[in-house]
Every structure is written in structure tokens, then in C-alpha cells.
Backbone as JSON Lines, residues from 0, in Angstrom:
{"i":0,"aa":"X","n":[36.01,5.73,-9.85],"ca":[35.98,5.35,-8.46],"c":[34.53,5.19,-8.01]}
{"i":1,"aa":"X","n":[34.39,3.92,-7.29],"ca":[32.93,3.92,-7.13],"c":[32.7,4.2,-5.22]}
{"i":2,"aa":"X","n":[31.84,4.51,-5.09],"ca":[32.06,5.2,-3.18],"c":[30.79,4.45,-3.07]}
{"i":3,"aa":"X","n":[30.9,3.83,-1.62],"ca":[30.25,3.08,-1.39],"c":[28.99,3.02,-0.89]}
{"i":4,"aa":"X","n":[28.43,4.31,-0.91],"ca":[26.9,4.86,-0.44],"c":[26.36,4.73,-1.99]}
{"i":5,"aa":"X","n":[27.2,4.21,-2.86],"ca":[25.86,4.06,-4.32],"c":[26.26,2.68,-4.4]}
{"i":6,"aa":"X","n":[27.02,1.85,-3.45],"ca":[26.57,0.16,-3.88],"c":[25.17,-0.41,-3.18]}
{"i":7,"aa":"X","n":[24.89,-1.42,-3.58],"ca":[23.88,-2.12,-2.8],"c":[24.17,-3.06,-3.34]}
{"i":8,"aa":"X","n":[23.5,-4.46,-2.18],"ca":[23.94,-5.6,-2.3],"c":[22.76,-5.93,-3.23]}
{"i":9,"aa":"X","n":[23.5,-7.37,-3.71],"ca":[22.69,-8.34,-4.94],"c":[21.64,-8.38,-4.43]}
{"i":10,"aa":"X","n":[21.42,-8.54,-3.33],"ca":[20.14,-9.43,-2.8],"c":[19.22,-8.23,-2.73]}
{"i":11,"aa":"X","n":[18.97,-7.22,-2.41],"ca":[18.27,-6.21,-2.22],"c":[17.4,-5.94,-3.45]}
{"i":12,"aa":"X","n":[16.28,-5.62,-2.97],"ca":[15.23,-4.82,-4.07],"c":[14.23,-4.22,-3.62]}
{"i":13,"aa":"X","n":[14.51,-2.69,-4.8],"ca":[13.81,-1.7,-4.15],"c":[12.62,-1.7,-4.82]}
{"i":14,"aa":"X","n":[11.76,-1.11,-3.92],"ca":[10.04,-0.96,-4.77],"c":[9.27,0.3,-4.34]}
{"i":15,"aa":"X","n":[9.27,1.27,-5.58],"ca":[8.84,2.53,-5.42],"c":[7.4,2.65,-5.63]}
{"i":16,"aa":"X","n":[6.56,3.29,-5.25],"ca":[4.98,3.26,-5.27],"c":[4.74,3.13,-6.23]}
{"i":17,"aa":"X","n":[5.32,4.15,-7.51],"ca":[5.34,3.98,-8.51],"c":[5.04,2.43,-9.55]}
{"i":18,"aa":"X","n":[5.85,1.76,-9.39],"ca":[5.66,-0.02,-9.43],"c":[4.3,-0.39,-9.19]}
{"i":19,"aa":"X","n":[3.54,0.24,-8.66],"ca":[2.46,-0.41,-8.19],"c":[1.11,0.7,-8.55]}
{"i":20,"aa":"X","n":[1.32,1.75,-8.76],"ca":[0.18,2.79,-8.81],"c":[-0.77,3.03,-10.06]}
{"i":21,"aa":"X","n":[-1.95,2.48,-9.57],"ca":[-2.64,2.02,-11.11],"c":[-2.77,3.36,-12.08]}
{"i":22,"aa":"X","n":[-2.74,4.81,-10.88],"ca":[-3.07,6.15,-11.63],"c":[-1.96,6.31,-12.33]}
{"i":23,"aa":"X","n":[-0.74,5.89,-12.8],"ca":[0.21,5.81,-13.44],"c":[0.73,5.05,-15.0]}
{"i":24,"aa":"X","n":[1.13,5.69,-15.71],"ca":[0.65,4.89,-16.75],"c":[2.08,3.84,-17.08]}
{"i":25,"aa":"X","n":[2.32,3.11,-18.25],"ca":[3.28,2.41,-17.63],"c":[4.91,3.16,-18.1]}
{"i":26,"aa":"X","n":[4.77,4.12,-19.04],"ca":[5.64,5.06,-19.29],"c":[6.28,6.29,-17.82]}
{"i":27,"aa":"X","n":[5.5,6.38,-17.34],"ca":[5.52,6.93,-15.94],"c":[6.14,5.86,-14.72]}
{"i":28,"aa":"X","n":[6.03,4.91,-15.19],"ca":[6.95,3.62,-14.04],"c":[6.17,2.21,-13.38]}
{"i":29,"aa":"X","n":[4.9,2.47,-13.55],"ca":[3.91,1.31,-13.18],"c":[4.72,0.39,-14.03]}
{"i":30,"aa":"X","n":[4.97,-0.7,-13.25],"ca":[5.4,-2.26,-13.54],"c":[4.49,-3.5,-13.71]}
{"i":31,"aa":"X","n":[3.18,-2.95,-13.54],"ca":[2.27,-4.47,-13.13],"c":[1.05,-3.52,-14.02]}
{"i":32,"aa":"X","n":[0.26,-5.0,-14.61],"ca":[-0.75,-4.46,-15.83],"c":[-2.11,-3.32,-14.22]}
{"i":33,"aa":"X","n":[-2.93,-3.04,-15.41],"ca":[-3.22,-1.66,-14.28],"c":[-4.55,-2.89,-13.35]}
{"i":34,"aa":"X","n":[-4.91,-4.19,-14.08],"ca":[-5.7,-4.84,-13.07],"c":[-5.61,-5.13,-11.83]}
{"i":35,"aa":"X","n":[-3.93,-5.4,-11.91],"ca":[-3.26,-5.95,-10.91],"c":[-2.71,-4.88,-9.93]}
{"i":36,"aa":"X","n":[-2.69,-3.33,-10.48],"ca":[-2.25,-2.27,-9.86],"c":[-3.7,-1.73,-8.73]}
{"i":37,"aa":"X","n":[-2.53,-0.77,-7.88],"ca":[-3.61,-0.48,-6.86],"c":[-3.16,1.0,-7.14]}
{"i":38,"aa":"X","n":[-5.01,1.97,-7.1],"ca":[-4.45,2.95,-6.62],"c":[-3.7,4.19,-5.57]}
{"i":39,"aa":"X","n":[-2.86,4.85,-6.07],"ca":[-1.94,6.11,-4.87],"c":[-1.59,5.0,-3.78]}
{"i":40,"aa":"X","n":[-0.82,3.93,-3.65],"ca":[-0.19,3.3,-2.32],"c":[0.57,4.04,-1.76]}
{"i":41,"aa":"X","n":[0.72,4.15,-0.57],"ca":[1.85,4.46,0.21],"c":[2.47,3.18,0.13]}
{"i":42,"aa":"X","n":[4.11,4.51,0.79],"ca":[5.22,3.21,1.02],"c":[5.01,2.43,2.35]}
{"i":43,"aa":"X","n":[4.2,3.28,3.39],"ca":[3.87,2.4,4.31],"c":[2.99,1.15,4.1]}
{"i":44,"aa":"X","n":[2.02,1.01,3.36],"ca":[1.02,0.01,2.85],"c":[1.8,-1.12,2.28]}
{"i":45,"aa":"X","n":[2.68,-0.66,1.41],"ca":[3.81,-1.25,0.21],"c":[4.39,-1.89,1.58]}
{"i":46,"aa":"X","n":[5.23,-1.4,2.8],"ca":[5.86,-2.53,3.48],"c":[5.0,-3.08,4.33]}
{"i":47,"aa":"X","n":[3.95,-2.74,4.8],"ca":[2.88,-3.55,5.62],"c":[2.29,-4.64,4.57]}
{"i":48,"aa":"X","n":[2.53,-4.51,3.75],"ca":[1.71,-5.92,2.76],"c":[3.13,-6.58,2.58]}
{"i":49,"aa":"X","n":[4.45,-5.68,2.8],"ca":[5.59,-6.83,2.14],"c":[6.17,-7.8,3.67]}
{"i":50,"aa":"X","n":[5.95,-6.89,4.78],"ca":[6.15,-7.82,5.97],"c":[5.14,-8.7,6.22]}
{"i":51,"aa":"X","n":[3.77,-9.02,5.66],"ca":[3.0,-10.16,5.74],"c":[3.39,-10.84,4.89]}
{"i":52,"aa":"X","n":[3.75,-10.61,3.84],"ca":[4.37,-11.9,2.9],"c":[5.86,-12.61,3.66]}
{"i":53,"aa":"X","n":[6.07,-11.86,4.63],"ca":[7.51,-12.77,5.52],"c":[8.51,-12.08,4.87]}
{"i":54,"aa":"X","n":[8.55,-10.57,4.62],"ca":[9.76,-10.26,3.81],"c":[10.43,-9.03,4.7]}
{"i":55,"aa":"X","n":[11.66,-9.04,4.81],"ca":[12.34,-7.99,5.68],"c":[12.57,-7.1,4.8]}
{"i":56,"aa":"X","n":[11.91,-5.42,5.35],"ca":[11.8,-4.43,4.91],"c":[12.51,-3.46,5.47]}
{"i":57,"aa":"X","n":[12.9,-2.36,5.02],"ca":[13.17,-0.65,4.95],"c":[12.66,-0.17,4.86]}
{"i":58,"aa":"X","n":[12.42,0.63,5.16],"ca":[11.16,2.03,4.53],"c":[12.14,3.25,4.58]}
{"i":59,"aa":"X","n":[12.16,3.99,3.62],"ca":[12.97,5.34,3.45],"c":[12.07,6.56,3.0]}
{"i":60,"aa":"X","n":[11.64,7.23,3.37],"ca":[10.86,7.98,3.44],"c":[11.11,9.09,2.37]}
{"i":61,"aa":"X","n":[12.37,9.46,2.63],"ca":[12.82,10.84,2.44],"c":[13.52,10.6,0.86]}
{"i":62,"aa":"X","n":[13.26,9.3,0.56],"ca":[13.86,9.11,-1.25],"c":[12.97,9.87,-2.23]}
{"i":63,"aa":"X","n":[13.44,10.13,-3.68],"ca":[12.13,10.78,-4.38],"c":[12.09,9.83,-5.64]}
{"i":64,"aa":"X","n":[11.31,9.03,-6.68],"ca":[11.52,8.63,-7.78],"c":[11.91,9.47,-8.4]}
{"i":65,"aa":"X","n":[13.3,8.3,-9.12],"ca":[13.71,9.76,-10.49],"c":[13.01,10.4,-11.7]}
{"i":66,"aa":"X","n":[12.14,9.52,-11.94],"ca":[10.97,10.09,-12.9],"c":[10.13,11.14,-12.4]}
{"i":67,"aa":"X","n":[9.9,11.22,-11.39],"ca":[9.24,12.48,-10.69],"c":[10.09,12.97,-9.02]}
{"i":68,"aa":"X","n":[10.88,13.4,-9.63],"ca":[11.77,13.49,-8.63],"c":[11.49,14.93,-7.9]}
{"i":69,"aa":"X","n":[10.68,15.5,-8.26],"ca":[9.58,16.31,-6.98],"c":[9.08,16.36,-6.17]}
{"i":70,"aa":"X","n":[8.73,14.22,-6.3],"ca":[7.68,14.45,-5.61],"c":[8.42,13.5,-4.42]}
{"i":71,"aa":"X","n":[8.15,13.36,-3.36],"ca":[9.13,12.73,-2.28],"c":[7.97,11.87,-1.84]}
{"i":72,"aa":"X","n":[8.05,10.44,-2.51],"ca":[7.05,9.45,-2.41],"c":[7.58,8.32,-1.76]}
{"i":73,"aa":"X","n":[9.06,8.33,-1.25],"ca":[9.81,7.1,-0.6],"c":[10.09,6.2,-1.39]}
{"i":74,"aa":"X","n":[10.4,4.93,-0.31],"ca":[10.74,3.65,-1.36],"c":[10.78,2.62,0.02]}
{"i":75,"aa":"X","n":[11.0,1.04,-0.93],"ca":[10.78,0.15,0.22],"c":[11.85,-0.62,-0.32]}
{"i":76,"aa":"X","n":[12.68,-1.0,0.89],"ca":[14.01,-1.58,0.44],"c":[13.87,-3.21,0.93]}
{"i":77,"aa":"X","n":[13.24,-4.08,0.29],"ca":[13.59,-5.26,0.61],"c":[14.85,-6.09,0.44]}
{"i":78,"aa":"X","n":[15.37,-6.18,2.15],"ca":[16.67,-6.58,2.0],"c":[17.06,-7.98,1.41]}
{"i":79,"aa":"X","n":[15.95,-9.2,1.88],"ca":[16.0,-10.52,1.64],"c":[14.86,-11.16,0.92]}
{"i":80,"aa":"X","n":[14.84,-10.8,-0.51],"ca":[14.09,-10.82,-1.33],"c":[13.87,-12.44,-1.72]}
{"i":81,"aa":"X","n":[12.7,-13.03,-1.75],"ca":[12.07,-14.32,-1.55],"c":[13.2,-14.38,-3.46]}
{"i":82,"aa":"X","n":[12.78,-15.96,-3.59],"ca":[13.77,-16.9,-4.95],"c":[12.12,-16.64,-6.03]}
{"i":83,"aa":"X","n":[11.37,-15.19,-6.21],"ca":[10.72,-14.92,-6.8],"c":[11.11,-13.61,-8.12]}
{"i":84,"aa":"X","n":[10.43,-13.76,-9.25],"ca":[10.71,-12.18,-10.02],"c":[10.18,-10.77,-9.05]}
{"i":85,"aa":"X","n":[10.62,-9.83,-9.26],"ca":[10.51,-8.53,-8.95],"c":[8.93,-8.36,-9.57]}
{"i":86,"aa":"X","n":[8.6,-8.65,-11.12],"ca":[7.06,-8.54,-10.75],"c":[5.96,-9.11,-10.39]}
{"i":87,"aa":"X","n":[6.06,-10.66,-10.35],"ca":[5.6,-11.5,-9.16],"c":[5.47,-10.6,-7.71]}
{"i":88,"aa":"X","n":[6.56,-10.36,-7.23],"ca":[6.19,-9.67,-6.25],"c":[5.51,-8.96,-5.69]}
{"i":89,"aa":"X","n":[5.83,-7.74,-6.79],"ca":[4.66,-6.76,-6.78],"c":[3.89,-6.79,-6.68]}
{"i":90,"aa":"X","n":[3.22,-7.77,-7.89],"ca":[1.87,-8.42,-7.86],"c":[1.25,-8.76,-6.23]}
{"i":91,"aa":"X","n":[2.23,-9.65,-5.89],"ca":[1.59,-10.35,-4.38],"c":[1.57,-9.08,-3.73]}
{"i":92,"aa":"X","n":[2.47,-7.9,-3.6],"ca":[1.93,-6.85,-2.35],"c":[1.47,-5.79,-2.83]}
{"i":93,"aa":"X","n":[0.75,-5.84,-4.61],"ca":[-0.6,-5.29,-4.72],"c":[-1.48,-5.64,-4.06]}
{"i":94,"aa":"X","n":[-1.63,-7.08,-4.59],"ca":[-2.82,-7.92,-3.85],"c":[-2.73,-8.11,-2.77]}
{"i":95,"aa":"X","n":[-2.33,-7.8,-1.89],"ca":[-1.79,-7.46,-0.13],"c":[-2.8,-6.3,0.31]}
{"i":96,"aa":"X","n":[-1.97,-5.47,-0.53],"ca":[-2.62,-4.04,-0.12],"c":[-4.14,-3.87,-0.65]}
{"i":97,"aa":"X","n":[-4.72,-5.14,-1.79],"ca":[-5.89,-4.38,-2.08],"c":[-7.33,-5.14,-0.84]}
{"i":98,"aa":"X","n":[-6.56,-6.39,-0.61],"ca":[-6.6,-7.29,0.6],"c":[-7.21,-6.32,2.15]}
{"i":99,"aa":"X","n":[-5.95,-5.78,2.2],"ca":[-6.11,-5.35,3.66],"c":[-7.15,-4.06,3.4]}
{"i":100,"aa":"X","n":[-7.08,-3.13,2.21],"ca":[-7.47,-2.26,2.21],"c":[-9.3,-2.34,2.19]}
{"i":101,"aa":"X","n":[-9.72,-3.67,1.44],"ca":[-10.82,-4.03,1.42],"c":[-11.59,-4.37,2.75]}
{"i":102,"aa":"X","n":[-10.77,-5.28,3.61],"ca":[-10.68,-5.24,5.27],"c":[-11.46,-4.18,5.85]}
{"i":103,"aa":"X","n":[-10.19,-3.29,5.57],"ca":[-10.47,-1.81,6.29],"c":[-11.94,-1.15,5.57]}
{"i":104,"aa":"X","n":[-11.87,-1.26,4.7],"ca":[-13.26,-1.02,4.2],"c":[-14.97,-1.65,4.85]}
{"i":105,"aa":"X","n":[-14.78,-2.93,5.11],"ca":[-15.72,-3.74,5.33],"c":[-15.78,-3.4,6.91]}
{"i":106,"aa":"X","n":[-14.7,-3.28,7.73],"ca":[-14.85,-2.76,8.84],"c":[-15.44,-1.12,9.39]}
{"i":107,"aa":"X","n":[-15.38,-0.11,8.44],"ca":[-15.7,0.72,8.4],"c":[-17.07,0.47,7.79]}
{"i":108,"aa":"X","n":[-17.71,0.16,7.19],"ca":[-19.3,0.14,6.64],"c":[-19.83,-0.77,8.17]}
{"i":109,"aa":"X","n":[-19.15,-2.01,8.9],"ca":[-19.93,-2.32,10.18],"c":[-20.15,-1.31,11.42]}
{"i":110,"aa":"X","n":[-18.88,-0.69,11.48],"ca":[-18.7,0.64,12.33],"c":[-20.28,1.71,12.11]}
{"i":111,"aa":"X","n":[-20.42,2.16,10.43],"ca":[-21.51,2.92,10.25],"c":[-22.46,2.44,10.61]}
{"i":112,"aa":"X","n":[-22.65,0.78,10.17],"ca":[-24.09,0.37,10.15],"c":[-24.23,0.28,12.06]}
{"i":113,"aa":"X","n":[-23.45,0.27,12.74],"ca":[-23.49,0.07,14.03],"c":[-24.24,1.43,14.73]}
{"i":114,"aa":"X","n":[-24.02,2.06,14.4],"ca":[-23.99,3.36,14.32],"c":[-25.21,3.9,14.13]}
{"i":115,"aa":"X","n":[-25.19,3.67,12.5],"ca":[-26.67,4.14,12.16],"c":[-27.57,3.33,13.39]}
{"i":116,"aa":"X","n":[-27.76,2.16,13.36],"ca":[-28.56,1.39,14.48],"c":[-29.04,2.31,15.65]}
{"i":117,"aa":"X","n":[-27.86,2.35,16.39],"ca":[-27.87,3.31,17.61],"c":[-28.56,4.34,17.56]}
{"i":118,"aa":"X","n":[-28.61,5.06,16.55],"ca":[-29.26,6.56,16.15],"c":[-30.74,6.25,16.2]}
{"i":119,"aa":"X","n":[-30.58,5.4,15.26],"ca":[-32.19,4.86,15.01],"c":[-32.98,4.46,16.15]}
{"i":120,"aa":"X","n":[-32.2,3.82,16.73],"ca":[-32.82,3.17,18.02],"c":[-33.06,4.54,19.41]}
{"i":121,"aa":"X","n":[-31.87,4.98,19.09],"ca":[-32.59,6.49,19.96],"c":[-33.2,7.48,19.95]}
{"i":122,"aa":"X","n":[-33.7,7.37,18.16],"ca":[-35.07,8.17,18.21],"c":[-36.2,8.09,18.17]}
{"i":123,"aa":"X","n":[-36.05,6.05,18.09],"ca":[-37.27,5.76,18.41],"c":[-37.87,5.8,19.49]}
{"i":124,"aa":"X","n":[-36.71,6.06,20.67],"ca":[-36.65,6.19,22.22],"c":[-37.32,7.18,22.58]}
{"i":125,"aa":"X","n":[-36.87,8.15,21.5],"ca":[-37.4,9.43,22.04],"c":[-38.25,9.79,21.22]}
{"i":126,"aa":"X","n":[-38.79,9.5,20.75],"ca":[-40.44,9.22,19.86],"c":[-41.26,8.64,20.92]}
{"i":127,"aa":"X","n":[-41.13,7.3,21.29],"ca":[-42.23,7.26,22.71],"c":[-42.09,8.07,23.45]}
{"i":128,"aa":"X","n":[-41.08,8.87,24.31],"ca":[-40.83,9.51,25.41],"c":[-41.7,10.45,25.25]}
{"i":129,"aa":"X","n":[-41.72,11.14,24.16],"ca":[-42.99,12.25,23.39],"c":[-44.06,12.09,23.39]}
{"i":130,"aa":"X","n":[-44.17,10.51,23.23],"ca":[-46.22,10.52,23.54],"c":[-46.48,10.44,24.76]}
């Protein structure tokens, strides 16, 4: 008898961090060669790179991979999976995530250098104020 909280439809596909985590080796569950892998993703990152590719997502938080089923790392349930392979995919919301994450990077070094500036500039302020 099959009960219907373990069907899922054809169209669905799930993608566990795992799939994508370059610190993983590929015996451990990484699906994509480790160039193309990113490291420790969240599942939030995993669906923020899969809803820019135009793909309707899930996020389940509270799932655990069965290979490490300790560790409670989630999963991302894409319901309407593009007429692409499963590791194509991946691929694209590695390169999503290494995308945005680089972003966030480059924005944070303008933030410092902004920063540093300011500092600089106010002790040169207060270097004249002193003479």
C-alpha cells in the first residue's frame, strides 16, 4: 500500500545542498564536478538563485539528507522544473549563487573602502585641529 505523503509528482525536483557543496566529496552526494560546486550553500541561497532562474520553489527547512541524516540541512523543492537535466541545473544555481555571492562581496569591500576614507579623512581633520 502506498500512502500518499511519500508520492510526489513527476514534475517535481528536489535539490539538497548537498548537490551542490564543493566541501563534499562526490561519494558524500555532490552531483556537479567540484569547479562548478560552491562552497557550504544554504537552502535559502539554493532557492534565491533558483527563483532568478524563473523557477517555482519550496523551501523545507526541517528535511535532513539521508546520507547525513543528522544533520538538518533542508531541501528545495522545485515544483515546475524547466525541459532541462537535474545537473544542468544545478550547475546554473551554482553559478547563481557564486554570482550573487561575489556581488555581495564586491559590495562589502566598497562599504570598507568607504569607510576606511571617512576615518582617514577624520584624522586628518583632527591632525590640523592640533596644530
Amino acid at each position: 500500500m502506498i500512502f500518499p505523503f511519500f508520492i510526489m509528482e513527476n514534475s517535481a525536483m528536489i535539490i539538497w545542498p548537498a548537490y551542490i557543496d564543493a566541501n563534499r566529496s562526490r561519494s558524500d552526494g555532490r552531483k556537479i564536478s567540484q569547479r562548478d560546486a560552491v562552497k557550504s550553500p544554504s537552502v535559502d541561497e539554493i532557492a534565491e538563485a533558483a527563483r532568478s532562474l524563473g523557477l517555482s520553489v519550496d523551501v523545507e527547512h526541517h528535511k535532513s539528507y539521508p546520507r547525513s541524516h543528522w544533520e538538518r540541512s533542508g531541501r528545495v523543492v522545485i515544483t515546475d522544473p524547466s525541459r532541462t537535466s537535474k545537473i544542468n541545473l544545478l550547475r546554473k544555481i551554482a553559478s547563481e549563487i557564486k554570482s550573487g555571492r561575489a556581488e555581495k562581496q564586491s559590495q562589502r569591500e566598497i562599504k570598507a573602502k568607504k569607510k576606511a576614507r571617512k576615518e582617514k579623512k577624520k584624522s586628518r581633520q583632527k591632525g590640523k585641529r592640533e596644530k
